[in-house]
Structures are given as structure tokens and as C-alpha cells.
DSSP file (Angstrom, degrees, kcal/mol; ACC not computed):
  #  RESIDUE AA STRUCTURE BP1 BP2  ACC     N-H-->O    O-->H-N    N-H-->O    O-->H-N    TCO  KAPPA ALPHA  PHI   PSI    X-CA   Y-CA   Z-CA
    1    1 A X              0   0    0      0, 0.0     3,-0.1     0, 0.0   111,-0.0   0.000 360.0 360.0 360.0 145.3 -131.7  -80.3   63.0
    2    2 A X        -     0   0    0      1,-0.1     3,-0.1   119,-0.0   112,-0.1  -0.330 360.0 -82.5 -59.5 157.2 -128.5  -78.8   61.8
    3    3 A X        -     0   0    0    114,-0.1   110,-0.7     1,-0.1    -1,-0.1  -0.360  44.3-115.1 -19.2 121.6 -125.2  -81.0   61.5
    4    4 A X  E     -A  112   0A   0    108,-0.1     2,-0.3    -3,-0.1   108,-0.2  -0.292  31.4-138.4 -79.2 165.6 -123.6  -81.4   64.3
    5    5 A X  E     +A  111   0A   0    106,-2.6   106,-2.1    -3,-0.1     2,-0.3  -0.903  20.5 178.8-116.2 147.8 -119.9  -79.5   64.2
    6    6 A X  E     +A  110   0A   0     -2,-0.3     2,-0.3   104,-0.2   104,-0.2  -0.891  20.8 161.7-151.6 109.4 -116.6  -81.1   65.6
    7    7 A X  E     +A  109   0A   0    102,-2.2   102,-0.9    -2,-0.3     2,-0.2  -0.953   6.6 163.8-139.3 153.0 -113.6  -78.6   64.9
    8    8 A X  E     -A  108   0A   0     -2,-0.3     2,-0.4   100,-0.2   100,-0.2  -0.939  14.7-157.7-164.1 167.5 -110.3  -78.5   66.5
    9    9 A X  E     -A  107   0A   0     98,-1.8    98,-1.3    -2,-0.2     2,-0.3  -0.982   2.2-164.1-152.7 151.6 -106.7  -77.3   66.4
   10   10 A X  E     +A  106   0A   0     -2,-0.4    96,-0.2    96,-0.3     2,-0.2  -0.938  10.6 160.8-126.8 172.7 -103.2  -77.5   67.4
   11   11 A X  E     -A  105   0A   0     94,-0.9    94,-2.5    -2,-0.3     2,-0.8  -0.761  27.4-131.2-177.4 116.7 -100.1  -75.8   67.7
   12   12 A X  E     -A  104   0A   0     92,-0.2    92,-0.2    -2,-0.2     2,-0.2  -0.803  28.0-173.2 -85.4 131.8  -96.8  -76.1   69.5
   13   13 A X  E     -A  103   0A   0     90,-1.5    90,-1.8    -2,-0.8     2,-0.8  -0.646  35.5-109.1-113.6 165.1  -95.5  -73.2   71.0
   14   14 A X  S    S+     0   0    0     88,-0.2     2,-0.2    -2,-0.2    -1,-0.1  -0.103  80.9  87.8 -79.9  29.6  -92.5  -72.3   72.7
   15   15 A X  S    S-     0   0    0     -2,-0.8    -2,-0.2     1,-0.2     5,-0.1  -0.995  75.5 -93.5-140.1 135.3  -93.7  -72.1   76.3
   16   16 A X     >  -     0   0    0     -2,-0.2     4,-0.7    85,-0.2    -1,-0.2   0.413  38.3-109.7 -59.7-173.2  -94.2  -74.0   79.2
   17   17 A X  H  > S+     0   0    0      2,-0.2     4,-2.1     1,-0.2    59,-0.3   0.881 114.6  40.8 -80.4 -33.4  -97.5  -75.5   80.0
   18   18 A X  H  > S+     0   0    0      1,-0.2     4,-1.8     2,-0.2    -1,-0.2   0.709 113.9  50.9 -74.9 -27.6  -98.4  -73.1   83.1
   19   19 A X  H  4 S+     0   0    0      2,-0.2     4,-0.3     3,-0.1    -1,-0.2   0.647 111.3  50.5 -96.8 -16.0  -97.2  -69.9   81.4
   20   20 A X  H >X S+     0   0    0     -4,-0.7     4,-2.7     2,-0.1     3,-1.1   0.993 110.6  55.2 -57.2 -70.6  -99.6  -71.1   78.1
   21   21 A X  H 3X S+     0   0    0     -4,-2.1     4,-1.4     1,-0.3     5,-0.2   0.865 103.6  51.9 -42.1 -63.6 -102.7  -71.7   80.9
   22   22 A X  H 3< S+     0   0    0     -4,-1.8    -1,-0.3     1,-0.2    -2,-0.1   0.509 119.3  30.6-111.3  42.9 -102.6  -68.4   82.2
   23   23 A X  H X4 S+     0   0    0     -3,-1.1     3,-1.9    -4,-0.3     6,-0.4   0.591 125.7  46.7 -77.2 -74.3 -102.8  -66.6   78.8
   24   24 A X  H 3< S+     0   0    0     -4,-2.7    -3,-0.2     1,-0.3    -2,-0.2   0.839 119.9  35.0 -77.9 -35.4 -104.6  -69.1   77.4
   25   25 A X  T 3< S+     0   0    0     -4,-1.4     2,-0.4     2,-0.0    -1,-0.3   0.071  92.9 104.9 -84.1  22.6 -107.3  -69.6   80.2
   26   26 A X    <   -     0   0    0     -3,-1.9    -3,-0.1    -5,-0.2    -4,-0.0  -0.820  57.8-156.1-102.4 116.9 -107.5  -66.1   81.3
   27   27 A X  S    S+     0   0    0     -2,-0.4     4,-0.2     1,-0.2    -1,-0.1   0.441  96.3  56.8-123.0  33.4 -110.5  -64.3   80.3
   28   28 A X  S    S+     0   0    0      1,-0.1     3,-0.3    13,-0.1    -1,-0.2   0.768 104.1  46.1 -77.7 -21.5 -109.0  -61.5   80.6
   29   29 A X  S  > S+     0   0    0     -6,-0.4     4,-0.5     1,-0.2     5,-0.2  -0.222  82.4  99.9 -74.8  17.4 -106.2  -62.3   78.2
   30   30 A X  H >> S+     0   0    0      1,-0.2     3,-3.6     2,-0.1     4,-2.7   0.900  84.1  53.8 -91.2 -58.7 -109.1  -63.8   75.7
   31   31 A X  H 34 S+     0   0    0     -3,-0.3    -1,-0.2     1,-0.3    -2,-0.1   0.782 102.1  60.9 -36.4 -44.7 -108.6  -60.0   73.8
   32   32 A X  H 34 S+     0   0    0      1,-0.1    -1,-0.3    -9,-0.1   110,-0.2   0.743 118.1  17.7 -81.4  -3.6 -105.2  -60.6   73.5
   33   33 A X  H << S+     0   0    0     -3,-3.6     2,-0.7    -4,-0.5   105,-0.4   0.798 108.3  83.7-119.5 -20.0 -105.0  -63.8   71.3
   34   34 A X    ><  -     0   0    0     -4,-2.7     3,-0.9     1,-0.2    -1,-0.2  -0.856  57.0-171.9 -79.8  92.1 -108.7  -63.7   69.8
   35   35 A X  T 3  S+     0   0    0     -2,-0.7    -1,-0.2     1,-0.2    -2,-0.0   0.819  75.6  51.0 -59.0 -59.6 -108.4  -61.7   67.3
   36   36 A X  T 3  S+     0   0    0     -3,-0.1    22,-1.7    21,-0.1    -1,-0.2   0.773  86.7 105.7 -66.7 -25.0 -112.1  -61.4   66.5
   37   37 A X  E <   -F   57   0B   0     -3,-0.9    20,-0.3    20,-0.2     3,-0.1  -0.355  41.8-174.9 -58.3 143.0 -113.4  -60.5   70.1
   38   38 A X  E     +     0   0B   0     18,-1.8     2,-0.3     1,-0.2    19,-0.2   0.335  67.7   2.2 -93.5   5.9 -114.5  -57.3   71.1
   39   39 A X  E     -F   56   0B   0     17,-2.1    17,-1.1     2,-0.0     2,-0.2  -0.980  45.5-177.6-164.1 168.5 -115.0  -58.0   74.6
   40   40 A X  E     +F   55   0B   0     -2,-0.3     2,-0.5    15,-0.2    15,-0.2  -0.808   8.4 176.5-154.3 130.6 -114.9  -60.5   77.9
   41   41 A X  E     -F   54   0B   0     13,-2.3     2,-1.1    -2,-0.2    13,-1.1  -0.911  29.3-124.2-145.1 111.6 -115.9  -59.9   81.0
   42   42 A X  E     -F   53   0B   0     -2,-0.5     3,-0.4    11,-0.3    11,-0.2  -0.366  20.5-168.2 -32.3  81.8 -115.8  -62.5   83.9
   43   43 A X  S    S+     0   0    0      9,-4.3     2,-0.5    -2,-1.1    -1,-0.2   0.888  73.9  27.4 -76.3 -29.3 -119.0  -62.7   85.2
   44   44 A X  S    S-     0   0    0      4,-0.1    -1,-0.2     2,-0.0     4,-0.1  -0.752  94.8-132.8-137.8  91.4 -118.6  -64.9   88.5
   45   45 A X  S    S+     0   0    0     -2,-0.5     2,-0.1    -3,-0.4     3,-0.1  -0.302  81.0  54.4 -63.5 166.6 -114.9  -64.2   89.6
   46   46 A X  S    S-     0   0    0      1,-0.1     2,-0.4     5,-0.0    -2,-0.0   0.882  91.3-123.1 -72.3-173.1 -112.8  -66.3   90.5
   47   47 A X        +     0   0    0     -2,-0.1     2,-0.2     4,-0.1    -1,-0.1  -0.805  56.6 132.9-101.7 160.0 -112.9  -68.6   87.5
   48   48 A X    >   -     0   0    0     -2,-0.4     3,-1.5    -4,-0.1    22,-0.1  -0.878  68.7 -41.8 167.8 157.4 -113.7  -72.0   88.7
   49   49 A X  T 3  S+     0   0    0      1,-0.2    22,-0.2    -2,-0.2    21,-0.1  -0.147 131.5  18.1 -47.8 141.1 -115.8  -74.8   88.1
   50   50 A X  T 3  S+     0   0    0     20,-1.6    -1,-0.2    19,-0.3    21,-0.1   0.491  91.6 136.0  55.3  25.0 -119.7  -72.9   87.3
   51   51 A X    <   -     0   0    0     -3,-1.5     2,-0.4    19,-0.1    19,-0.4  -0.369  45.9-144.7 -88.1-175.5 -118.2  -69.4   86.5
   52   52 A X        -     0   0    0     17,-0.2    -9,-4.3    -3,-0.1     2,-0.5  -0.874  15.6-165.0-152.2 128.4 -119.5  -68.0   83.8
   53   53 A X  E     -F   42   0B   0     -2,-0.4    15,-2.0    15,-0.3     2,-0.3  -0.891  11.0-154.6-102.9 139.1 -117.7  -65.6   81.0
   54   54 A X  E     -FG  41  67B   0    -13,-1.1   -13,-2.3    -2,-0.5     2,-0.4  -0.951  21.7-172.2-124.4 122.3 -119.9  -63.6   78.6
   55   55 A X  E     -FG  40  66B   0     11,-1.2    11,-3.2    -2,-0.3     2,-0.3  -0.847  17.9-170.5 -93.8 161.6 -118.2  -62.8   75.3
   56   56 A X  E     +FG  39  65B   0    -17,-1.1   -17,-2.1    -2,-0.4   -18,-1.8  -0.971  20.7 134.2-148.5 144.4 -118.6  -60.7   72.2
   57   57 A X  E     -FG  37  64B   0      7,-1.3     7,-2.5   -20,-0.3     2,-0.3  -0.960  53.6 -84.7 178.2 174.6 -116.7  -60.5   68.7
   58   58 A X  E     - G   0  63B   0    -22,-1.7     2,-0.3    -2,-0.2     5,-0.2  -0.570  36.2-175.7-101.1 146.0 -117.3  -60.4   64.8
   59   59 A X  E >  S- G   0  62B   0      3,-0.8     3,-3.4    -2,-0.3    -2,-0.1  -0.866  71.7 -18.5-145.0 124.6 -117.7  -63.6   63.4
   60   60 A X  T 3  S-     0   0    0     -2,-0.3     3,-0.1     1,-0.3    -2,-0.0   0.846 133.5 -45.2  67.0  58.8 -118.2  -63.5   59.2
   61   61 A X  T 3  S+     0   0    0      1,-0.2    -1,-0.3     0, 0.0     2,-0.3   0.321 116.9 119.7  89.3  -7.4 -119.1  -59.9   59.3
   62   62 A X  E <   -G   59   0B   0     -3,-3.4     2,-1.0     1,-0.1    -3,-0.8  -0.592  65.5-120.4 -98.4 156.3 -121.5  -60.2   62.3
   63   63 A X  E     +G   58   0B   0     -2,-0.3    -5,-0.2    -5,-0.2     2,-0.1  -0.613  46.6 168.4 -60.7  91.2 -122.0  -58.9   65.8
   64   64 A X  E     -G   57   0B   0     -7,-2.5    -7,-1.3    -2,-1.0     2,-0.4  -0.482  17.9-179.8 -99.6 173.9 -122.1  -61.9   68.2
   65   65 A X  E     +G   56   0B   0     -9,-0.3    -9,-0.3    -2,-0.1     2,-0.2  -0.969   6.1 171.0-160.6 152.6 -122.0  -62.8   71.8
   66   66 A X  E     -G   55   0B   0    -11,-3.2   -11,-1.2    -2,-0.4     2,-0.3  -0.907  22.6-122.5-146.0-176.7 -122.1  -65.7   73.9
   67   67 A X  E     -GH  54  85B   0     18,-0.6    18,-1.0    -2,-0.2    17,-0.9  -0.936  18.3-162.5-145.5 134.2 -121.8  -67.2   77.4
   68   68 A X  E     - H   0  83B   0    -15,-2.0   -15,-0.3    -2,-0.3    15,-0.2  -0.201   4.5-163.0 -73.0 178.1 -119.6  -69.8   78.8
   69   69 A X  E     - H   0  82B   0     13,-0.6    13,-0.5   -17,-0.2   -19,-0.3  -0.443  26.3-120.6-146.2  91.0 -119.6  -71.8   81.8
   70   70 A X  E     + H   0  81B   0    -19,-0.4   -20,-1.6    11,-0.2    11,-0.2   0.432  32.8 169.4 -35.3 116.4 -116.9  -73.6   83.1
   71   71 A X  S    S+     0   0    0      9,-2.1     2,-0.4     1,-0.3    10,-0.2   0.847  74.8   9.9 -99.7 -45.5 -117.4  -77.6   83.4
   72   72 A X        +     0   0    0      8,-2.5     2,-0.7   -24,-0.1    -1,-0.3  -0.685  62.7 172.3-156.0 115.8 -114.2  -78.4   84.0
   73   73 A X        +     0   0    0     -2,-0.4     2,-0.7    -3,-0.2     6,-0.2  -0.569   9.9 153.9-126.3 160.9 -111.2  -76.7   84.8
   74   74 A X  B >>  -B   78   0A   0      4,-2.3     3,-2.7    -2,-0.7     4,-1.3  -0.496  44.7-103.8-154.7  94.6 -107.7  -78.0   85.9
   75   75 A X  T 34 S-     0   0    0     -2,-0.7   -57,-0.1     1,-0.3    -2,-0.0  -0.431  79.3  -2.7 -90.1 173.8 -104.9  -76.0   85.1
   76   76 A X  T 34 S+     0   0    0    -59,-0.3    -1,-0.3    -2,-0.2    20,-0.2  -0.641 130.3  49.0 -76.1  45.7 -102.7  -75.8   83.3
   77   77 A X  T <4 S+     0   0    0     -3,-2.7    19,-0.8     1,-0.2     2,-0.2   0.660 110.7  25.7-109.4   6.9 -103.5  -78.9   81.6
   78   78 A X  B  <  +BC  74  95A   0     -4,-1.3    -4,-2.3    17,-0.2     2,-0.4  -0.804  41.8 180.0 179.8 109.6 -107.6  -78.4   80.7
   79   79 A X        -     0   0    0     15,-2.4     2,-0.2    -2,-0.2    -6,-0.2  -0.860  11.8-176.2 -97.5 150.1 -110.5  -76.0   80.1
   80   80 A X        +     0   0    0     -2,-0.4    -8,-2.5    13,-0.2    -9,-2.1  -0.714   2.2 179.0-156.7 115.6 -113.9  -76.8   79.4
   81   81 A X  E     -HI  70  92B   0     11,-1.0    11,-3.0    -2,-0.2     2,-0.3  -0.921  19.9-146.9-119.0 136.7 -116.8  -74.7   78.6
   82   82 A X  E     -H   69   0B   0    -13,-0.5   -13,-0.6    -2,-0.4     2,-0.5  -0.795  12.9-146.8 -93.8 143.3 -120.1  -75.1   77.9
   83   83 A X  E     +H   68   0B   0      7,-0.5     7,-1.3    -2,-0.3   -15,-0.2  -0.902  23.8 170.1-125.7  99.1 -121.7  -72.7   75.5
   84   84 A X  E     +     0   0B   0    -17,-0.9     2,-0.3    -2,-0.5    -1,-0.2   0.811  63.1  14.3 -91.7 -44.7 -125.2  -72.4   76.6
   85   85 A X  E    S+H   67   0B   0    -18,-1.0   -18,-0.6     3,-0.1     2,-0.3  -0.933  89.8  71.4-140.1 135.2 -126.6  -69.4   74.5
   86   86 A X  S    S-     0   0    0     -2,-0.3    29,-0.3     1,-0.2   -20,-0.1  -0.994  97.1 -49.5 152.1-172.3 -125.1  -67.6   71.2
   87   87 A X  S    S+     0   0    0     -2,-0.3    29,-0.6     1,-0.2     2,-0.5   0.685 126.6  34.0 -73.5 -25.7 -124.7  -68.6   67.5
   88   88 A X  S    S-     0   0    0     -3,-0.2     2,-0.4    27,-0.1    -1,-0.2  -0.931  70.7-173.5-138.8 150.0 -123.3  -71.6   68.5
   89   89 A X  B     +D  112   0A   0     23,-1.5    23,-4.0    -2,-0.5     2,-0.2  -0.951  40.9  66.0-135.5 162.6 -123.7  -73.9   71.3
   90   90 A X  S    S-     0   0    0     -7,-1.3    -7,-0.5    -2,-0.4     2,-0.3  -0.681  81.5 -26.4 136.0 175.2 -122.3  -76.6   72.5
   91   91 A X        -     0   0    0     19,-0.4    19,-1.8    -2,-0.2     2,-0.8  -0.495  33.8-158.0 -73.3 121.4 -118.7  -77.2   74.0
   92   92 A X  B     -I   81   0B   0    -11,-3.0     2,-1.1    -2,-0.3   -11,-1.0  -0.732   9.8-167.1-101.9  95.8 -115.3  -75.6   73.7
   93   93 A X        +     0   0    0     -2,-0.8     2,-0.2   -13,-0.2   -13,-0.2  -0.463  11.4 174.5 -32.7  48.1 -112.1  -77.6   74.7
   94   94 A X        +     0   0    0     -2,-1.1   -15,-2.4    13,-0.1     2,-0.3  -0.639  17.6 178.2 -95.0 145.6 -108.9  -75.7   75.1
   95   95 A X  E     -CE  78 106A   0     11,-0.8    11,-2.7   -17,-0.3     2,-0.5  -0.977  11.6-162.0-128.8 133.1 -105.8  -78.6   76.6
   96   96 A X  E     + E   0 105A   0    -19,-0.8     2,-0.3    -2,-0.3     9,-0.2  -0.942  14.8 165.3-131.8 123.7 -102.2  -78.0   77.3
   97   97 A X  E     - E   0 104A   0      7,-1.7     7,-2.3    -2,-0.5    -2,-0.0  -0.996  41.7 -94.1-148.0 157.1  -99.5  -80.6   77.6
   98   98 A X  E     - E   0 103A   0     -2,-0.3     5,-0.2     5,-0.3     6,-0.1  -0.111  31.1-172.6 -87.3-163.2  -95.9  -80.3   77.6
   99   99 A X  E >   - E   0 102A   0      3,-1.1     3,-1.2     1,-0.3     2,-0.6  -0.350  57.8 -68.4-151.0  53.7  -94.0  -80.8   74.5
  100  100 A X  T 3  S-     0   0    0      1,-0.2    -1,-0.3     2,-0.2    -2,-0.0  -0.614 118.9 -13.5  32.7-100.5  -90.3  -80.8   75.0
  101  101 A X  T 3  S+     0   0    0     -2,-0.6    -1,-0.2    -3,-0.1   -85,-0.2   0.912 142.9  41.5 -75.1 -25.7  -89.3  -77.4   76.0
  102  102 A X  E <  S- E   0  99A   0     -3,-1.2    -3,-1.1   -86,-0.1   -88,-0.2   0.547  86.5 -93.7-112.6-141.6  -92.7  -76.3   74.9
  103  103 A X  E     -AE  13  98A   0    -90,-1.8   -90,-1.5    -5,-0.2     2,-0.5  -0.863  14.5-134.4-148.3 137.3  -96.4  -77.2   75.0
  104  104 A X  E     -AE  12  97A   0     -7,-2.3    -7,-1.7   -92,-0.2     2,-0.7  -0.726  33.8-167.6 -63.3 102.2  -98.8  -79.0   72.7
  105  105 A X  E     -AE  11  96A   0    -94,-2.5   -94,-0.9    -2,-0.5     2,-0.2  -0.830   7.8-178.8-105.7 115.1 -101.8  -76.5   72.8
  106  106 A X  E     -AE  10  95A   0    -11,-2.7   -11,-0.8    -2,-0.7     2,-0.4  -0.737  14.5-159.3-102.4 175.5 -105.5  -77.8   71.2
  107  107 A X  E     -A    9   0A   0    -98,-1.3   -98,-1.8    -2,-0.2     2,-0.3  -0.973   8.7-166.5-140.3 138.6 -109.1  -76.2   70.8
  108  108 A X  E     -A    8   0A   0     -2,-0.4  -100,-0.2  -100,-0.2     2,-0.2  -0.794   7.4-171.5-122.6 169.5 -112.0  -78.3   70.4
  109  109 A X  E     +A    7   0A   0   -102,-0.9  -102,-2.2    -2,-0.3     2,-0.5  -0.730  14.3 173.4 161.9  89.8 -115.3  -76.8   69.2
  110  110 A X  E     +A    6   0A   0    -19,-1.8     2,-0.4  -104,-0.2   -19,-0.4  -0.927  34.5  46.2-111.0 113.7 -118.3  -79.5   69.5
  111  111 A X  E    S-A    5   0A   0   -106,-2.1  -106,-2.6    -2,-0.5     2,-0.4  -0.964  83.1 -32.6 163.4-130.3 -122.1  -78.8   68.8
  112  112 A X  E     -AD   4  89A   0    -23,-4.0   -23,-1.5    -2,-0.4     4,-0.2  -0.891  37.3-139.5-127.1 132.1 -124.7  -77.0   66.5
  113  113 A X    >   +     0   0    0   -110,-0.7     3,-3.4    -2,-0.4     4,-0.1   0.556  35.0 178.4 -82.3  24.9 -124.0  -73.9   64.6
  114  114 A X  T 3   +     0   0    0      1,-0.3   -27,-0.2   -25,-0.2     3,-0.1   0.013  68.7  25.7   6.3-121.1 -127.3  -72.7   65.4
  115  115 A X  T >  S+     0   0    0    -29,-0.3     2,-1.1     1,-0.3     3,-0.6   0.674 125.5  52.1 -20.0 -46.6 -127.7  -69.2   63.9
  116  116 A X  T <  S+     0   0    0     -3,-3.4    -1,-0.3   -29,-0.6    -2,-0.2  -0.206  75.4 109.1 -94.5  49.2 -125.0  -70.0   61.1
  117  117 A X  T 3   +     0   0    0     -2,-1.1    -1,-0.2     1,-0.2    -2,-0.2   0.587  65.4  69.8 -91.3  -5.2 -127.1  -73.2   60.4
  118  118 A X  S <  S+     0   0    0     -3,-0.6    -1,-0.2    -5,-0.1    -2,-0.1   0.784  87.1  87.3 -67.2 -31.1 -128.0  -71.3   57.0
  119  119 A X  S    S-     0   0    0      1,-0.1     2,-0.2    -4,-0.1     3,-0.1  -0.167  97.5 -95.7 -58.9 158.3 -124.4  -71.8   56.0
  120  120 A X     >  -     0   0    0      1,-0.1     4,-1.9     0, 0.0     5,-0.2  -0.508  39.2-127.2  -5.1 121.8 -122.9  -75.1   54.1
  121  121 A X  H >> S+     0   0    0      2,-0.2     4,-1.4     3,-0.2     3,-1.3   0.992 108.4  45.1 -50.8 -61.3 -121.5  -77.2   57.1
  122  122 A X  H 3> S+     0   0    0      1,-0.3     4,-1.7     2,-0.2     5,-0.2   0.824 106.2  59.4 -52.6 -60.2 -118.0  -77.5   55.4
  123  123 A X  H 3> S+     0   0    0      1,-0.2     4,-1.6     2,-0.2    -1,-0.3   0.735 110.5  40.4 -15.3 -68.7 -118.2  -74.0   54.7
  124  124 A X  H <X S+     0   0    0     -4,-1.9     4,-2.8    -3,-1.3     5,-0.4   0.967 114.1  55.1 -54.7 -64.3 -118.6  -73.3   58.8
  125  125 A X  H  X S+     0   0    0     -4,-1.4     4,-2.3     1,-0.2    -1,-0.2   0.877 105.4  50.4 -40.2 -42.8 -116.0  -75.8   59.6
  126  126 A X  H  X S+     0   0    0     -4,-1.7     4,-1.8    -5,-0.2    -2,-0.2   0.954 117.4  41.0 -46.8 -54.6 -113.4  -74.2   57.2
  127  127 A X  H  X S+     0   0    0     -4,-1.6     4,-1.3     1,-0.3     5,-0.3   0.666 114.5  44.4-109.5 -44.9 -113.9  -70.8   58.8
  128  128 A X  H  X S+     0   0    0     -4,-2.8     4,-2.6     2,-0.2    -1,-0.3   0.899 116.8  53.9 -91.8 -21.7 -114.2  -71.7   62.5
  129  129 A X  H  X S+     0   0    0     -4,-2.3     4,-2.8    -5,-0.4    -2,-0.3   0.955 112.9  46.1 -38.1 -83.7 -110.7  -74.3   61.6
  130  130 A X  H  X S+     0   0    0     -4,-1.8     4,-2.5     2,-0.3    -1,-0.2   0.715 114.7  44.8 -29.5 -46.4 -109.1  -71.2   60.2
  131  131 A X  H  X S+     0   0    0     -4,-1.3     4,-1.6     2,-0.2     5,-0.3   0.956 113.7  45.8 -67.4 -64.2 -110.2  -69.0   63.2
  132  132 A X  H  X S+     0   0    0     -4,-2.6     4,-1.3    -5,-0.3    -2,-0.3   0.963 114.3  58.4 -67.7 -45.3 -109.1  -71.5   65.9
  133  133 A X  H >X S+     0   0    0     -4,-2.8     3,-1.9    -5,-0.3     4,-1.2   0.988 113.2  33.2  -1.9 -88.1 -105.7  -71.7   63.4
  134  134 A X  H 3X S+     0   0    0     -4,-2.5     4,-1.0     1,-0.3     5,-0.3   0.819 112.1  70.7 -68.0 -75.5 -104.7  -68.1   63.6
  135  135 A X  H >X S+     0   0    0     -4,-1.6     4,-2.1     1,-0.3     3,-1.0   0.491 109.5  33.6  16.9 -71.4 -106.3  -68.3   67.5
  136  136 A X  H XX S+     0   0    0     -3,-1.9     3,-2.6    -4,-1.3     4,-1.8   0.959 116.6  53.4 -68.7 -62.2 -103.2  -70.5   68.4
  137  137 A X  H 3X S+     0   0    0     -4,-1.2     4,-0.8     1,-0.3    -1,-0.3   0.617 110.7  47.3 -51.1 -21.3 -100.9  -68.7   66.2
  138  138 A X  H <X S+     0   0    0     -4,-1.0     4,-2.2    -3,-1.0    -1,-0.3   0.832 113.2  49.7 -67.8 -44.5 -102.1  -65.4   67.9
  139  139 A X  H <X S+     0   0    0     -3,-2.6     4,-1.5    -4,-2.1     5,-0.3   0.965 110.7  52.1 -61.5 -68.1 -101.6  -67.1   71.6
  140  140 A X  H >X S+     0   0    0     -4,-1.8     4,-0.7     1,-0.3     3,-0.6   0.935 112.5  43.3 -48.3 -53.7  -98.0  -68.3   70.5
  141  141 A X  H >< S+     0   0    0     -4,-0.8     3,-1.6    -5,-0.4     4,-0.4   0.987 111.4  50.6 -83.6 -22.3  -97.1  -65.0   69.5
  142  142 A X  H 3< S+     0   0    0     -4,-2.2    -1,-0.2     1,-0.3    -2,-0.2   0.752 112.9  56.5 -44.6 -26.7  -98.7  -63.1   72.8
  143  143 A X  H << S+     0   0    0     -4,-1.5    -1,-0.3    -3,-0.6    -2,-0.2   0.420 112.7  34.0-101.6  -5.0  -96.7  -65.7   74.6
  144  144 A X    <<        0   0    0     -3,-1.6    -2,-0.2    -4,-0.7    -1,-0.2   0.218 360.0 360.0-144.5  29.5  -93.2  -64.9   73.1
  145  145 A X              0   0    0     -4,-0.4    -3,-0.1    -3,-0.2    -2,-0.1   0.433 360.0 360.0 -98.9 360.0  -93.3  -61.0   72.6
């Protein structure tokens, strides 16, 4: 079995915790801070505990898609999706708390890189670090243009 993966990020940005959340837990909004998607669509509106979100986006030059499913959500302080089917599965974290004026925003990424299990782990860790990086940095700036 591959290595299991545990990757994460933070960033504070200069907005409150509820105007973060519904950016950052919007998936419709996913387009505007994920660089690499090329789609989301909401599959079982409204989002709520068992919805389920289908993405797609380029990941190291390839086509991918997945689908979430929302495990736990509590805004604006907590998303949590499980990522059932896709190149990788396993669970994505996003958490918002405030931060003086602002908010301490993380991403978690726990599980198996299945289809990119040919890869070097560290390799795949840099790369999805880097991603979930510029992510936040993308969110931060969506959130103050």
C-alpha cells in the first residue's frame, strides 16, 4: 500500500472569519481561489452534512476529478470532506478562526495518493504543500480585491 499523505497549510488573511467561510466553503467560489480547477458543481444543494460536490482540475499536467462529501460542516469555523473516488482519497480539512482583525485559515489533506502513488511521496507532498500554499494565497487575495 502507498504511504499514507498528511499535508496542510496556513495563512492569515485580512478578513473576518464568516466573510473567509463563505468564499472559502462555497463551491461555487472553489473556481475563484483554486487555481488548478476547471470546474465544481454542487451536486445535492444546499451544502450540508452528506452533500456531495464533484470537482475537476489539472493536477501535474493531468486531467482529474473527484467527489466530496461533506462529514462535517459548521460554519464559519470547519469544513470536512471526505474524498471517496479520484487520484486521491481520503479527507480534506479546511478551518477558520479569528486572528485579530483577521482569520487564521488551514487546509488539511490526509490519505493515499492513489493514482499518483507512482510518484516519490516527498515529491507529492512538495507539490500538493505548494498547491494548498498559493490556494490560501489565491483565497486572501479573492477576499481583498
Amino acid at each position: 500500500m502507498a504511504k499514507s499523505l498528511d499535508v496542510g497549510a496556513e495563512r492569515t488573511v485580512a478578513a473576518p472569519p464568516d466573510r473567509v467561510a463563505a468564499v472559502m466553503f462555497d463551491p461555487h467560489q472553489d473556481p475563484r481561489w483554486m487555481k488548478a480547477l476547471t470546474g465544481s458543481e454542487l451536486l445535492d444543494a444546499p451544502l450540508a452534512c452528506g452533500s456531495r460536490v464533484r470537482r475537476t482540475a489539472r493536477f501535474l499536467g493531468r486531467s482529474i476529478g473527484w467527489t466530496t462529501t461533506v462529514t462535517e460542516y459548521t460554519p464559519p469555523d470547519r469544513l470536512v470532506l471526505d474524498i471517496s473516488d479520484g487520484p486521491f482519497v481520503g479527507v480534506v480539512t479546511y478551518e477558520i478562526e479569528p486572528a485579530g482583525t483577521g482569520s487564521l485559515v488551514r487546509i488539511r489533506n490526509v490519505g493515499q495518493p492513489g493514482k499518483f502513488a507512482w510518484l516519490p511521496s516527498g515529491l507529492m507532498q512538495r507539490v500538493m504543500a505548494a498547491s494548498l500554499a498559493k490556494d490560501l494565497a489565491n483565497l486572501e487575495a479573492a477576499l481583498t480585491s
